[in-house]
C-alpha positions as CSV (number, residue, x, y, z in Angstrom):
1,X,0.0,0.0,0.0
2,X,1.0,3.8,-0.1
3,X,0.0,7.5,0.1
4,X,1.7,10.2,-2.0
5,X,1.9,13.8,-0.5
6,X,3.2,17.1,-1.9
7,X,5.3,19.8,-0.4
8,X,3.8,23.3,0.4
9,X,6.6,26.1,0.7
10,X,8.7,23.2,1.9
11,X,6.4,21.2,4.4
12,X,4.8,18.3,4.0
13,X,1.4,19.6,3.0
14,X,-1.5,18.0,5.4
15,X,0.6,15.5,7.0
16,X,-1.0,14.8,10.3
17,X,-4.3,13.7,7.7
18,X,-2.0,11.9,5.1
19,X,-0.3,9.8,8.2
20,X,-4.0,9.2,9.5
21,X,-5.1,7.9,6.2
22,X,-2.2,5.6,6.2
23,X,-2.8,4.0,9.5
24,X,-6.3,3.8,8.5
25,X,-5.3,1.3,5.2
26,X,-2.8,-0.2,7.7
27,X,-5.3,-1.6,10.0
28,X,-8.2,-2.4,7.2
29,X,-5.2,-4.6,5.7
30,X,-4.2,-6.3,8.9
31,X,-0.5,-4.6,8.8
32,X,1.6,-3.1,11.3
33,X,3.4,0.5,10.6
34,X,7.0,0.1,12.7
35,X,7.1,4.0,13.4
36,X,5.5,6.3,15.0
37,X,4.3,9.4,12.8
38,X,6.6,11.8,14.9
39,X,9.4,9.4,13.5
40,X,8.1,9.4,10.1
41,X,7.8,13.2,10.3
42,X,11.3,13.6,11.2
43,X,12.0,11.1,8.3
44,X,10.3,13.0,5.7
45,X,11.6,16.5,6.8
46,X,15.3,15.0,6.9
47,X,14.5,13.7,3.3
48,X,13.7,16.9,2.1
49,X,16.6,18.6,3.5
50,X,19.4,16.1,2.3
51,X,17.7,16.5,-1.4
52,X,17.6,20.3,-1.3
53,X,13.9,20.5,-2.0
54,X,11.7,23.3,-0.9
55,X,8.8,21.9,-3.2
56,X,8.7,17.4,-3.7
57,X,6.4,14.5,-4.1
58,X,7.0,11.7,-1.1
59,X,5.8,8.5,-1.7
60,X,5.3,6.4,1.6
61,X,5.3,2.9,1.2
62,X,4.4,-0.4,3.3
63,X,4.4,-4.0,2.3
64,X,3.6,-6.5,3.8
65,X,6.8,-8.1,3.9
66,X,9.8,-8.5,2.2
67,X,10.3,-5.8,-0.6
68,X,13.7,-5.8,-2.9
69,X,12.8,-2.8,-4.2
70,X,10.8,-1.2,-1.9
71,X,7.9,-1.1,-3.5
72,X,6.6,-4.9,-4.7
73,X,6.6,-8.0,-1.6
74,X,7.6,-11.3,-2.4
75,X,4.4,-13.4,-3.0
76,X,5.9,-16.7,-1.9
77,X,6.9,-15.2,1.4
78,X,5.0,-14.8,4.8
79,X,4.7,-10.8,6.5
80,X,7.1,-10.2,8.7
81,X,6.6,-8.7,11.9
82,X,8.5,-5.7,13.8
């Protein structure tokens, strides 16, 4: 699953609902998100700031297990808990 937010003048635009929206699809799909959104926060901000972008797109992104590329799970595999 994932949720795709903007930058407005260099903050994520409407986090706090974006976040809420994610734990929401989270839970309807039985998954567990291993930080809190103070950590992802602080994630996304120090994204920004080691890019040099005032204005972005962030993609968040959670499988449900295993990912090699960070955005497709192995099918043959079991979720993995943290």
């Amino acid at each position: 699953m994932f949720d795709l937010l903007q930058t407005l003048g260099g903050k994520p635009y409407m986090l706090a609902e974006h976040l809420q929206r994610f734990r929401n699809s989270a839970d309807h799909l039985g998954l567990k998100i291993p930080a809190s959104d103070e950590e992802i926060e602080a994630i996304i901000l120090d994204l920004l700031e080691r890019n040099g972008h005032a204005e972005a797109t962030v993609r968040l992104v959670l499988t449900g297990g295993e990912s090699p590329d960070g955005m497709h799970s192995i099918p043959t595999r079991r979720p993995s808990s943290s």
